[in-house]
Structure formats: structure tokens, C-alpha cells
C-alpha positions in Angstrom: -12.4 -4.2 -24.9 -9.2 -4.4 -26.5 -6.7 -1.3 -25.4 -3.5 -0.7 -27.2 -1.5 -1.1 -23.9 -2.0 -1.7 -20.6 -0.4 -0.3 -17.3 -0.6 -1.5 -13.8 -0.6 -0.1 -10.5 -0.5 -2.9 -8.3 -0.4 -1.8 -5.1 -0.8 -2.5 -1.1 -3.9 -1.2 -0.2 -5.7 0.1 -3.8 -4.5 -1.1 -7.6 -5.4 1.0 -10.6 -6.1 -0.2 -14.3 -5.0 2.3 -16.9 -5.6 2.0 -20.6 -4.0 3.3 -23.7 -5.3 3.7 -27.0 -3.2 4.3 -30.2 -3.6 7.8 -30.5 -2.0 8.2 -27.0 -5.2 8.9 -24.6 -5.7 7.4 -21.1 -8.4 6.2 -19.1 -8.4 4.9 -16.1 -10.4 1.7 -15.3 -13.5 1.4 -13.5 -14.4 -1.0 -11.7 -18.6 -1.6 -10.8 -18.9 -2.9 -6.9 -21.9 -2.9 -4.1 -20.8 0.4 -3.3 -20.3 2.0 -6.5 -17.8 2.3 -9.4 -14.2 2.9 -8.4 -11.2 3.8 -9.9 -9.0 2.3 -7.3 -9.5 -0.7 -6.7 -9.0 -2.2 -3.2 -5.9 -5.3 -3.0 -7.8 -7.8 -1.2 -9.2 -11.2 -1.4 -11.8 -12.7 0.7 -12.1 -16.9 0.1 -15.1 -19.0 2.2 -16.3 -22.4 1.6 -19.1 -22.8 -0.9 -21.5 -25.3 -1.0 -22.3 -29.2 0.6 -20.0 -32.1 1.1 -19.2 -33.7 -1.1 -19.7 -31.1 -3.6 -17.7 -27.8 -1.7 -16.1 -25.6 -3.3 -14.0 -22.5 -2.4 -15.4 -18.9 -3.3 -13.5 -15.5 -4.0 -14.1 -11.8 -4.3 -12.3 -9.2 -4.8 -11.7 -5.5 -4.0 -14.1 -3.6 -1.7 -16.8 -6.2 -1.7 -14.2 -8.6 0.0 -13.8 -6.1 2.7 -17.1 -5.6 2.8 -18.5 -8.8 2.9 -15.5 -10.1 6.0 -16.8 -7.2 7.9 -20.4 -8.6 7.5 -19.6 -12.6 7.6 -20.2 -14.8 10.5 -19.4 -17.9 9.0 -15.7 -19.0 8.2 -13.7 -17.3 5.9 -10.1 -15.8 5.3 -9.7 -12.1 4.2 -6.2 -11.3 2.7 -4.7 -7.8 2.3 -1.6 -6.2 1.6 -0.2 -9.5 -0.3 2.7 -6.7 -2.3 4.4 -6.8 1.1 5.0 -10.8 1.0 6.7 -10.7 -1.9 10.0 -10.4 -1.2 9.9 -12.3 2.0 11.2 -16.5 2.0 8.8 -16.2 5.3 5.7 -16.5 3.2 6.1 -19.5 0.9 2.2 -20.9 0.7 -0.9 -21.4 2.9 -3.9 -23.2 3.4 -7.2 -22.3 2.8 -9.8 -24.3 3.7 -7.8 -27.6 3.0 -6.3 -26.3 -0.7 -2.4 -25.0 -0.8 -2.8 -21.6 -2.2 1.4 -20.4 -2.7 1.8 -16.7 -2.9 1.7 -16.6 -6.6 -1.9 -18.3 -6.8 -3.2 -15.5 -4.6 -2.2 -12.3 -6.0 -2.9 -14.3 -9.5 -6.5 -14.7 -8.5 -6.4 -11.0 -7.3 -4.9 -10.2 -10.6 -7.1 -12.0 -12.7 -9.9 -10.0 -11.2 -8.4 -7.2 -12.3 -8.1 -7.4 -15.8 -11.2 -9.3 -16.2 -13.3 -8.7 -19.1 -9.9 -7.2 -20.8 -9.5 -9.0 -24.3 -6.5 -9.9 -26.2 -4.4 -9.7 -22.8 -1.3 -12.3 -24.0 -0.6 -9.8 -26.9 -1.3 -6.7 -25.0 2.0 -4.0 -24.1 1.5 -4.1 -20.7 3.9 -2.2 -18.1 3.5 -2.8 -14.2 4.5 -0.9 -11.3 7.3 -2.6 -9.1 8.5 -0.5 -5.9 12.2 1.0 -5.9 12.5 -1.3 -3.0 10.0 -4.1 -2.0 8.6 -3.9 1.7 10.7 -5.9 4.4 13.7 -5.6 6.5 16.0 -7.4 4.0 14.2 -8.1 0.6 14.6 -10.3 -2.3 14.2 -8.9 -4.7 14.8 -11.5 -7.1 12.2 -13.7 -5.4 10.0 -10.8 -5.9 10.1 -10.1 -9.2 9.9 -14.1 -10.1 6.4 -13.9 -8.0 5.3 -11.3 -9.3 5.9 -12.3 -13.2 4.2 -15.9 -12.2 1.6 -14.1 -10.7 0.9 -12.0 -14.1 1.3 -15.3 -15.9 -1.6 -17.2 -14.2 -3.9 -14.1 -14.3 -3.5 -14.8 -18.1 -0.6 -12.0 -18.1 2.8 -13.9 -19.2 4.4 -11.0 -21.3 4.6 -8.5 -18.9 7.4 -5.7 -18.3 8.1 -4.0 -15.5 9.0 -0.5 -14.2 10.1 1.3 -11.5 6.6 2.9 -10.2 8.0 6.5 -9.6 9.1 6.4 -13.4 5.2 5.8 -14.5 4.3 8.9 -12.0 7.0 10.5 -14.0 5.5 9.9 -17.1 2.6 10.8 -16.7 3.6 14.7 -15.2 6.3 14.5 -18.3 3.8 14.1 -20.8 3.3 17.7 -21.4 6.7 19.1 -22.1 8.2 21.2 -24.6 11.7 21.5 -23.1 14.2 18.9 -21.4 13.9 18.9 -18.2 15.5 17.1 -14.9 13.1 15.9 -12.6 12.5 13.8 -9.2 9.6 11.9 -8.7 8.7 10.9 -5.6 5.8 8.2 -5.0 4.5 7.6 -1.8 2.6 4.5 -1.6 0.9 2.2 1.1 4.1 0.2 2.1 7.2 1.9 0.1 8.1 5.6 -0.6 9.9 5.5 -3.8 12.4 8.4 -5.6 13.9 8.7 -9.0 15.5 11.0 -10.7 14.9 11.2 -14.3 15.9 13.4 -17.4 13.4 14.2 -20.0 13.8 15.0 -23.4 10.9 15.7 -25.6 11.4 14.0 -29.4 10.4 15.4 -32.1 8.1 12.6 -32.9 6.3 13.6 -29.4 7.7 11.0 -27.9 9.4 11.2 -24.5 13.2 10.1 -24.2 13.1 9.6 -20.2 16.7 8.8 -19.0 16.7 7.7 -15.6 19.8 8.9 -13.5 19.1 7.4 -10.2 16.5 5.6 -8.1 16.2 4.9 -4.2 13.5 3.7 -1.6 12.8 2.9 2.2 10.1 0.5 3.6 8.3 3.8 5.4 5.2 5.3 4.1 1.3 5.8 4.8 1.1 2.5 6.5 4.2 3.1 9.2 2.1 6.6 10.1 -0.7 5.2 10.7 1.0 2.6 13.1 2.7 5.8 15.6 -1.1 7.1 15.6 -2.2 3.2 16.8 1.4 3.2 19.2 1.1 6.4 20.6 -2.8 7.2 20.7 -4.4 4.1 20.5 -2.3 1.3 22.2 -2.4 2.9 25.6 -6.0 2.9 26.1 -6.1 -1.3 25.0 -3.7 -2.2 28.1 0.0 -1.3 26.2 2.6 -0.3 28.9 0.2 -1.7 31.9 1.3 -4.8 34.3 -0.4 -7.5 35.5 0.6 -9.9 38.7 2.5 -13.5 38.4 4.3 -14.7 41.6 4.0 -11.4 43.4 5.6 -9.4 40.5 4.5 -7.2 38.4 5.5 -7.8 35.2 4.8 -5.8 31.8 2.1 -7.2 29.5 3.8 -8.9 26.7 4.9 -6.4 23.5 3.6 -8.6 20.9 0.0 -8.1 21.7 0.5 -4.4 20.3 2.5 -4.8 17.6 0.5 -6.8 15.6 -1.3 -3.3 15.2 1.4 -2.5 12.7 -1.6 -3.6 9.6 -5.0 -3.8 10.8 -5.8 -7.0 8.9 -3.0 -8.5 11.1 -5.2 -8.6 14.3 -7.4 -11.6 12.4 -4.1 -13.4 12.9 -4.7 -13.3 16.6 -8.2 -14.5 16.8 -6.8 -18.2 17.6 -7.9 -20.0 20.3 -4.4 -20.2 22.0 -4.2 -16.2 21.8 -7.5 -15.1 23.1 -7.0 -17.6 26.1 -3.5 -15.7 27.2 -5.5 -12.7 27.2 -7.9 -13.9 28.9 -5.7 -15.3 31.8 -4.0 -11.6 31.6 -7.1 -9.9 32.4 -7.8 -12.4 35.6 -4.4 -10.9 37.0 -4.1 -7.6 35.1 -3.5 -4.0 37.2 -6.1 -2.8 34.8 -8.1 -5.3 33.0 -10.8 -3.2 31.6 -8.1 -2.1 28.8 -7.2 -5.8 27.9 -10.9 -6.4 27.7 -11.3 -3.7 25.2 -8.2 -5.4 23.2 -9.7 -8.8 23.6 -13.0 -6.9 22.2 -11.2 -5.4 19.4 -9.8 -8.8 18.2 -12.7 -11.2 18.5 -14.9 -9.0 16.8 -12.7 -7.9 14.5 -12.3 -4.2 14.7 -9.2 -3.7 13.4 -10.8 -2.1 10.0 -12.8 0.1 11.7 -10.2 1.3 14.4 -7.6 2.1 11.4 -10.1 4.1 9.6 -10.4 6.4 13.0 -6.7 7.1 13.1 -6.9 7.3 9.1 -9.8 10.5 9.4 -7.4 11.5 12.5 -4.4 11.3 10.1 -6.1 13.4 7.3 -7.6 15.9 9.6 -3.8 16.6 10.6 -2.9 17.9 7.2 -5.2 20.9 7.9 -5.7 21.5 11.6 -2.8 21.9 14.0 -4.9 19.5 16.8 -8.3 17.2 16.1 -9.3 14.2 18.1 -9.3 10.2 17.7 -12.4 9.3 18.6 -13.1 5.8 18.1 -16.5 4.0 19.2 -17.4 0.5 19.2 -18.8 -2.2 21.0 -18.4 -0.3 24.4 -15.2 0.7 23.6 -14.6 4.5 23.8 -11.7 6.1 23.1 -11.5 9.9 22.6 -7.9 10.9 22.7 -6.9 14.6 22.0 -3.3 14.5 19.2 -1.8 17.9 17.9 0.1 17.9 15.2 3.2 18.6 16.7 2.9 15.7 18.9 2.3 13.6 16.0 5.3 15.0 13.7 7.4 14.2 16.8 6.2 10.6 16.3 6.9 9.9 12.9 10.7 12.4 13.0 12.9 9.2 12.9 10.6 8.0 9.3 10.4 11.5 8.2 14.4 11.2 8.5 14.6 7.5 7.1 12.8 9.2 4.1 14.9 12.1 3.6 17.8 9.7 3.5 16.6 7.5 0.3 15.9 10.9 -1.3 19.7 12.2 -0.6 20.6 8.3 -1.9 18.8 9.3 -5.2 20.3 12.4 -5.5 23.7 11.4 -4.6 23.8 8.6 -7.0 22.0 11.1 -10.1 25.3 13.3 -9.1 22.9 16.1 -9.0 22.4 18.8 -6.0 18.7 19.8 -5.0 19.3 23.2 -7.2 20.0 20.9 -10.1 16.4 19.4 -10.0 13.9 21.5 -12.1 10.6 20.0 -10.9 9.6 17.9 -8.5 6.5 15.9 -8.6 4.9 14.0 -5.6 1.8 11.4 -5.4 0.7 9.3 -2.6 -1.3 10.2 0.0 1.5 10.1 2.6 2.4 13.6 -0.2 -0.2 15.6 2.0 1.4 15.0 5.0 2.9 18.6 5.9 5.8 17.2 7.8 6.5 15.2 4.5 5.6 18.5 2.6 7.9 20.6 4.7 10.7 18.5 4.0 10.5 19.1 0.1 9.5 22.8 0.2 13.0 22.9 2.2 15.0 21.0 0.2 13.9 22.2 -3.5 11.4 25.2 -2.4 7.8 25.4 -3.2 7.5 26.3 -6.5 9.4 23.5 -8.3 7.1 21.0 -6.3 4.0 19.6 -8.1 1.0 17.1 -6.8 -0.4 13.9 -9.0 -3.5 12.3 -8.5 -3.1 9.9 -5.7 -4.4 7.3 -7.3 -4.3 7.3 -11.1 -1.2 9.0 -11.6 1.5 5.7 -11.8 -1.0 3.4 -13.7 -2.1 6.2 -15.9 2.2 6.7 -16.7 3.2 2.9 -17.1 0.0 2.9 -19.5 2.1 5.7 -21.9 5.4 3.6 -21.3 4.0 0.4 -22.4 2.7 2.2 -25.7 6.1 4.1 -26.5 8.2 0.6 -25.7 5.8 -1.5 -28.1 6.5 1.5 -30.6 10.2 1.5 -30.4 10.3 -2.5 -30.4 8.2 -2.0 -33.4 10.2 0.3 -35.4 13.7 -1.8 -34.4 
């Protein structure tokens, strides 16, 4: 299969393959796992060792067979997620995996090559990918990332690739339909990042799109940093957060850093070391109430994190319809059933609906255009549903202006069109 151009949605928890033929159509990539096909495609990697000495070997997959085979493993392995959010940071240069030095490149490389395998002619392929506004991390680099992210394109068999801002492909893809100019802001909520741009479109008379980007801002806030205040607030108490436990006649708080690694649920893997689970353990034995560090301890070694985030995921979604619905979260022994009304949770994530709001007033501020000035607004993203996040636009630029994308397919299905109309104008130059 050899498409005319390519685009890439590389993201932090699904990617999406779109493809472009010549005459300007899109489709969207599927992808065949245990499950079924998929359009979105999950980013992760799961690596084990394969094979007898002297003769091992390390083995890979991909997508949502990695996550479904780590669930299901016993024997050793390391599952990976959410490599986008490294890319920027100094912090994560290379690691190890079962003896071999894997840098950050190799990884979302393999990841990448997965992605495009069975693709032909990929070298001389146009092919756009998505970057974020601003990559994930208190103080990115976004040099570094950019330099990973092209070397990781390059050993997936990808080294001519161009890159664009990923609310610009969601742009392009709304855009594609117009008749008249038109000033928009595009707004793309993703995993890690929520991303803005303003952009003026002007339809050629060749049907091709003139976009003329006036602005772009981010913040590292989105899906992800929601789902966390559900874990904080809901979840955390019930697994020993804000309880005590004895030393030298005191009582003392039990150590913060036990609960924050709930920030990403792939993160509590990291904990299942020997040295960690025997400082819990030692906390239980003087713990005010040990039963809830025994359910953390539970939760870590037998690896619940997936499953606990996809409770406060349904409990999440169910708050975009229903003003109250309940966590209810059962495994292992564990039970927790905790009542959360919306209002309680939109008083949770008010400081990240506000940190959001302020990278959209930074886009607008440096287009030089007032919220009356913006003709359409177009959202994508799941975090778009949220009606906090929803309130907050129909606000600023009132309902009618504001369209919904497809979650998923919307940015890949845009940078696909983008890489077509740049090979087209490098071609007539």
C-alpha cells in the first residue's frame, strides 16, 4: 500500500494512521489486534525475554495486545506507556531492558515502526506528524524533543518527516469544507497537552486551503490531570492517603509519594521493587489503619493500576451526563464504592479548568483577536466533553460558533491533507 501522503497522530495514550490519496480522500488506518480492528491505536510497548540461553532474545508488541498481554503475564516483562511525555525531559536519557540499552529514541522508534508497518515506499512518502503546542513537563525542551522525535521517525524507516502543530491538522480537517475565509480557533485536547491555535482560512481557487496561522498556545493539563483529582480526591483516601501510622510515639503522616505516583496508572509498576513494597509493609505493622495500606500494597503488587483508572475513566464519562454517579471499583478484595457529584468534581479540577482558559487567552492575545473576532471554534479530545471544559467555551465564544471533531481521527486525518497540499506546493515551486 502505497498512499500519496501520510499523517501522524502520535499521541500519549492512542496514535492514529491517516492516509491520503491523490485525489484528496482520507482514510483512517486500521489496525487488526486480539480484540478487533482499531482505528486508534494504543502507545505502548510491552518487551519480555524470548527464548534459552544462550540463544535469548528480546520480544515486542505493540498497541492493545501489549496492554493486554502485561495484564495477563506472570513471567518478567516491562510494559511502557505514555513515552510522548519523556520527550522533552533530560530526566529520561535511556534504560535497560533485560540487559540491552534501549535510549528514548529506540523505543518510540520500535513503537513507530509498528505503526506504519506494511506501509510501502515510506522514505519518499509526504508525511506530516502531530507535535503538541507545548510538550508535557514542567519546563520542556523542546529542542531535545523535536531532535527525538525526528530520530525516532528515522529509525522507524521515517527520515523525511515534517512536523505540525497538532491543533493545525484538527484545523484542517474541519477547514476542508469551506467556501468563505474564515478565522478560527482550534482547540485539541489530548492525553497529556491541551493545545489552541488560532488560524485564518482562505479557500483558493484551486480548492486548496491557504491556512495562516496567527497564534498558537498550550498547558501540560488535559484528560490525564482529571483523571488524577478523581484518583486524589475519590480514590487515594480509601488506600491509606492522609492516615498516620506510629514511630517513636508520634504520629506521623504516611509519606506523600506513595499517592502521587497515581498521577499515570502505568507508573504504580515503578513501585513494585523490592525496597518499596518492604516500606509499606513496615507501615502497615505500625499504621492507625492498615487495612487501607494493605489494599495499596494490593493494588501495586498485582498490578491494578489499569484496572483502577478505567473505574474513574467510566466515572469520568458518566459525569458528562449525570450530575452524580458512583466509583465503584472491585478487585482482589478491595471495594471501594465512593458516591462523586459533579459539582464536587468541577470543584476539583477549577484551578486546571483556569490553567486552560489562560493558554486560550495567550492564543488569543497573541492572534490580536477578541473572542467576537473568532468565527468558529472547533474542539476534539475527549477532555472536549467535559462540561466544565464545555462551559467555559460556550461562555467565551457562545454555543453556536462551537463545533465537535472525532476524538480520534480528526488530527491525523488533517496532517494527512497538509502533507498532500505541502508536497503539491513544493512541487509546483
Amino acid at each position: 500500500m502505497t498512499p500519496a501522503a501520510i499523517g501522524v497522530d502520535f499521541g500519549t495514550t492512542n496514535s492514529v494512521v491517516a492516509l491520503a490519496d491523490a485525489d484528496g480522500s482520507v482514510t483512517t488506518r486500521s489496525f487488526a489486534t486480539k480484540q478487533g480492528s482499531v482505528d486508534a491505536y494504543r502507545s505502548a510497548l510491552m518487551f519480555w525475554r524470548e527464548g534459552r540461553p544462550p540463544k535469548t532474545g528480546i520480544a515486542h508488541v505493540s498497541g492493545p495486545d501489549a496492554l493486554d498481554m502485561a495484564l495477563g503475564m506472570t513471567s518478567e516483562h516491562r510494559f511502557l506507556q505514555s513515552l510522548k511525555t519523556h520527550l522533552s525531559s533530560r530526566a529520561f536519557l535511556e534504560t535497560r531492558l533485560f540487559g540491552k540499552l534501549f535510549k528514548l529514541e529506540d523505543l518510540i522508534g520500535v513503537f513507530l515502526g509498528d505503526l506504519s508497518a506494511g506501509l510501502e515506499g515510506l522514505a519518499g512518502t509526504p508525511l506530516v506528524s502531530g507535535r503538541p503546542v507545548v510538550f508535557a513537563g514542567e519546563r520542556p525542551d523542546e529542542e531535545l524533543a523535536l531532535g527525538r522525535l525526528r530520530a525516532s521517525y528515522a529509525k522507524a524507516g521515517m527520515p523525511n518527516v515534517d512536523f505540525a502543530y497538532e491543533p493545525l491538522g484538527a484545523a484542517y480537517w474541519y477547514a476542508r469544507g469551506l467556501i468563505a475565509p474564515q478565522t478560527m480557533l482550534v482547540a485539541d485536547f489530548g492525553g497529556g497537552t491541551s493545545d489552541f491555535s488560532v488560524m485564518r482560512f482562505e479557500p483558493g481557487a484551486t480548492g486548496r486551503l491557504k491556512a495562516i496561522p496567527l497564534s498558537h498556545a498550550g498547558v501540560g493539563v488535559a484528560g490525564d490531570t482529571f483523571d488524577y483529582r478523581i484518583i486524589e480526591h475519590a480514590v487515594s483516601p480509601g488506600l491509606g492517603k492522609g492516615t498516620q501510622y506510629r514511630s517513636f510515639g508520634k504520629l506521623l503522616p504516611i509519606p506523600a509519594h506513595y499517592h502521587a505516583a497515581f498521577a499515570q496508572w502505568h507508573r504504580l509498576s515503578l513501585m513494585k521493587s523490592r525496597e518499596t513494597m518492604a516500606e509499606l509493609k513496615a507501615l502497615i505493622r505500625d499504621a492507625v489503619e492498615p487495612g487501607r495500606l494493605e489494599d495499596l500494597l494490593t493494588v501495586i503488587e498485582y498490578d491494578l493500576g489499569y484496572e483502577l483508572y478505567r473505574a474513574v475513566s467510566a466515572a469520568k464519562i458518566a459525569l458528562s451526563s449525570q450530575d452524580e454517579t458512583v466509583l465503584s471499583f472491585r478487585q482482589m478484595g478491595i471495594a471501594i464504592e465512593t458516591p462523586i457529584r459533579r459539582a464536587d468534581f468541577e470543584g476539583w479540577i477549577a484551578a486546571d479548568v483556569g490553567a486552560i482558559e489562560a493558554a486560550l487567552d495567550r492564543a488569543l492575545a497573541e492572534a490580536g483577536v477578541a473572542a467576537g473576532g473568532v468565527e468558529a471554534v472547533f474542539m476534539t479530545g475527549g477532555t472536549s466533553h467535559v462540561p466544565a471544559v464545555r462551559a467555559l467555551f460556550d461562555r467565551r465564544f457562545g454555543a453556536g460558533r462551537i463545533h465537535v471533531g472525532d476524538a480520534f481521527r480528526s488530527v491525523a486525518s488533517g496532517l494527512a491533507l497538509l502533507a498532500l497540499d505541502r508536497s503539491r506546493t513544493q512541487a509546483a515551486a
